[in-house]
Steps between C-alpha positions, in 0.01 A plus 500: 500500500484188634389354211740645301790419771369191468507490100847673525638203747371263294620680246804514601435161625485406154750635354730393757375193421523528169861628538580240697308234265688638192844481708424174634432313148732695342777366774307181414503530171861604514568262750329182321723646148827474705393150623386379157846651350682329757336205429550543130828572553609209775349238215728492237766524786340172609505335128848585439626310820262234433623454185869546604490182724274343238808524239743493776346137577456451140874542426571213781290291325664529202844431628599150386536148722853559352601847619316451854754173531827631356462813836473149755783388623393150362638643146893481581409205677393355244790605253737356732324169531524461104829628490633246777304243275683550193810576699491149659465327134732695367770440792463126405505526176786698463725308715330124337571644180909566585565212724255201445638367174839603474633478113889581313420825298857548343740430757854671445784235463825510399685246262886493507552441115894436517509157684538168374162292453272700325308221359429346833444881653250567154304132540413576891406862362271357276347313748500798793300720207248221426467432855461908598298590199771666348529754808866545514640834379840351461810772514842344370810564677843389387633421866335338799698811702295765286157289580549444807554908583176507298339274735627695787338841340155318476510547129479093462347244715700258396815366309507186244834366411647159371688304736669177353218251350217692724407808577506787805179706633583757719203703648504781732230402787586833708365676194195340392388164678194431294718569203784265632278216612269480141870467280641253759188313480508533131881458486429114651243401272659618187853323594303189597272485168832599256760299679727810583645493790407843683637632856318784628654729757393794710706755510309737681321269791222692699577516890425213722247739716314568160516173305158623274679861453164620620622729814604780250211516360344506842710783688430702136128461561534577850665852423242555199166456687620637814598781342212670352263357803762715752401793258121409505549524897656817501213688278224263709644550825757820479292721276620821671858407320569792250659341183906539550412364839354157337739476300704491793333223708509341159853466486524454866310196535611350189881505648376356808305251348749399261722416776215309700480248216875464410562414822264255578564313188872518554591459887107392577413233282833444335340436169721727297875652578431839374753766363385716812547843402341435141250285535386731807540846183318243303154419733517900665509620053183257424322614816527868382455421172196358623376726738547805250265327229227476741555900608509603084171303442354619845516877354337358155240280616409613817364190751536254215865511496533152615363345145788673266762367760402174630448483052819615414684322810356178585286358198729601279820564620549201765411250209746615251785579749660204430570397845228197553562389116771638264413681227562298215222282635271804531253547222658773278352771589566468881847408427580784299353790752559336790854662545358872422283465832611556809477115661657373190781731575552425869504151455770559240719715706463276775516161314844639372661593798444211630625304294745720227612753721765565273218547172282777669313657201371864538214455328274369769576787725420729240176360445444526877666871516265588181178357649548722828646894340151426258284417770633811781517694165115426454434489877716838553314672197126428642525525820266759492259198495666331818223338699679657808745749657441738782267847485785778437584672891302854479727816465494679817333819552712817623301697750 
């Protein structure tokens, strides 16, 4: 009994032990599976994100010196150091080009055909040609009365008649002083090398205050540049502007403006006696004209806006204006766009009343007028693209 107790406890010792050895490895067994499957399973997981960064840090690699550099800020830096390079040379050159060797390119003059003398008047024309180049576009007349209104239009920059054994010159300094100086110049030699006696007369002299006819020029350039920089200012400085709004303080600072420089050239300095009212229409026009340009290419070329105007404006506009040297001393192309831009058409306006307030000409305030409805037109149409304006207010919410 013992015995068997015994057996039976060991028995059951066994078996317990047996039942608990099979459920032990079989929770090991199961146990060590689940581990190994975990592990299994946790490697690729492993080789996919090592081989994620590895072709995450491959795709750096293979990004170019090129495309790292053009997301520095060095990039626009850059662009803006060439472009103020070129800029530079082509500032000079533009202006060298116009001014430094002034030369007669056809230079309108009339001929009264009905006096007495025209051998004499024909010899020193001879002479005048060969002595020009053959730059005078001459325009007949049969009365000094109907040349001399031609003159006072600006059609002719001078008038050649016979006058007893010699001959008369008369030039128009008020309208072109480079143009007046190179045919009296001319005028001397040719009379002196022919033997005709020549008298050469201004009949339009240039102010005392402005001897050089420069200062219209000047208080044009003034109203051009400080035009479209007053616009630069106001997106730079007054971005939350909406569009109407800057058009606004466009035409606001232009009108002051306009005034600032009229009046220190005219009761300041005393350079020029100015046709108040007009000449201050004139300067307050250009500086609108020349604000909106700068707004139109602001909405189509974003931060390089500047280029396009100071382009359009200063190296090409200023130089063919007419103002520092007259256009038929320009090179041809300059003089014959020069009045279709906007400084070529201020200094126009403003070199005529000035001097022919009784010849104002429409034309150079329709160029001006033209240049400004295109340019709000453009401005007006994209303004989606305004580099400004304020967030709309939000609606308010009813409770």
């Amino acid at each position: 009994m013992a015995d068997d107790e015994s057996g039976e406890g060991a028995g059951g010792g066994d078996a317990s032990e047996g039942r608990g050895g099979g459920k032990s490895d079989a929770n090991e067994g199961k146990g060590g599976g689940k581990g190994d499957a975990s592990e299994g399973r946790g490697a690729p997981d492993a080789g996919r994100g090592r081989g994620g960064a590895d072709a995450a840090k491959g795709g750096a690699d293979r990004l170019s010196s090129w495309a790292r550099f053009k997301h520095t800020p060095f990039f626009p830096a850059t662009v803006i150091v060439l472009l103020i390079s070129a800029g530079a040379g082509l500032f000079a050159g533009s202006y060298t080009f116009a001014f430094a060797n002034p030369t007669p390119r056809n230079i309108p003059t009339a001929i009264v055909t009905t006096d007495d003398g025209s051998a004499v008047r024909n010899q020193f024309l001879t002479g005048m040609e060969k002595a020009l180049n053959a730059s005078l576009k001459l325009h007949p007349y049969p009365s000094y009365a109907k040349a001399r209104w031609s003159l006072e239009e600006q059609r002719v920059f001078a008038i050649l008649r016979a006058r007893g054994r010699g001959v008369e010159l008369d030039v128009a300094g008020a309208a072109g002083a480079t143009v007046a100086q190179v045919l009296s110049q001319a005028g001397g030699k040719v009379g002196r090398a022919s033997g005709v006696p020549v008298m050469v007369r201004d009949l339009k002299p240039l102010q005392p205050g402005d001897p050089r006819g420069l200062a219209v020029f000047y208080i044009s350039l003034a109203a051009t540049i400080i035009g479209f920089l007053g616009a630069i200012q106001l997106s730079v400085n007054a971005a939350g502007l909406n569009p109407a709004e800057r058009i606004g303080f466009n035409v606001a600072y232009a009108m002051l403006g306009a005034f600032s420089i009229a009046a220190i050239v005219d009761w300041g300095l005393e350079a020029l006696r100015l046709p108040f009212a007009e000449s201050w229409a004139i300067l307050a026009l250009t500086m609108i004209t020349s604000g909106l340009v700068f707004s139109m290419f602001n909405v189509l070329f974003g931060r390089w806006a500047l280029l396009p105007t100071w382009g359009v404006m200063v190296i090409l506009g200023n130089p063919s204006s007419g103002g520092a040297v007259s256009w038929p001393l320009l090179p041809s192309l300059l003089g014959a766009i020069g009045r279709w831009l906007p400084p070529g058409a201020s200094v126009n306006a403003q070199h005529t009343a000035i001097y022919f307030p009784h010849h104002q000409h429409p034309f150079p305030f329709l160029v001006l007028g033209g240049w400004s409805v295109v340019s709000a037109v453009v401005f007006w149409t994209w303004r989606h693209r305004h580099p400004g304006g304020r967030p709309p207010r939000a609606t308010p919410t009813r409770c």
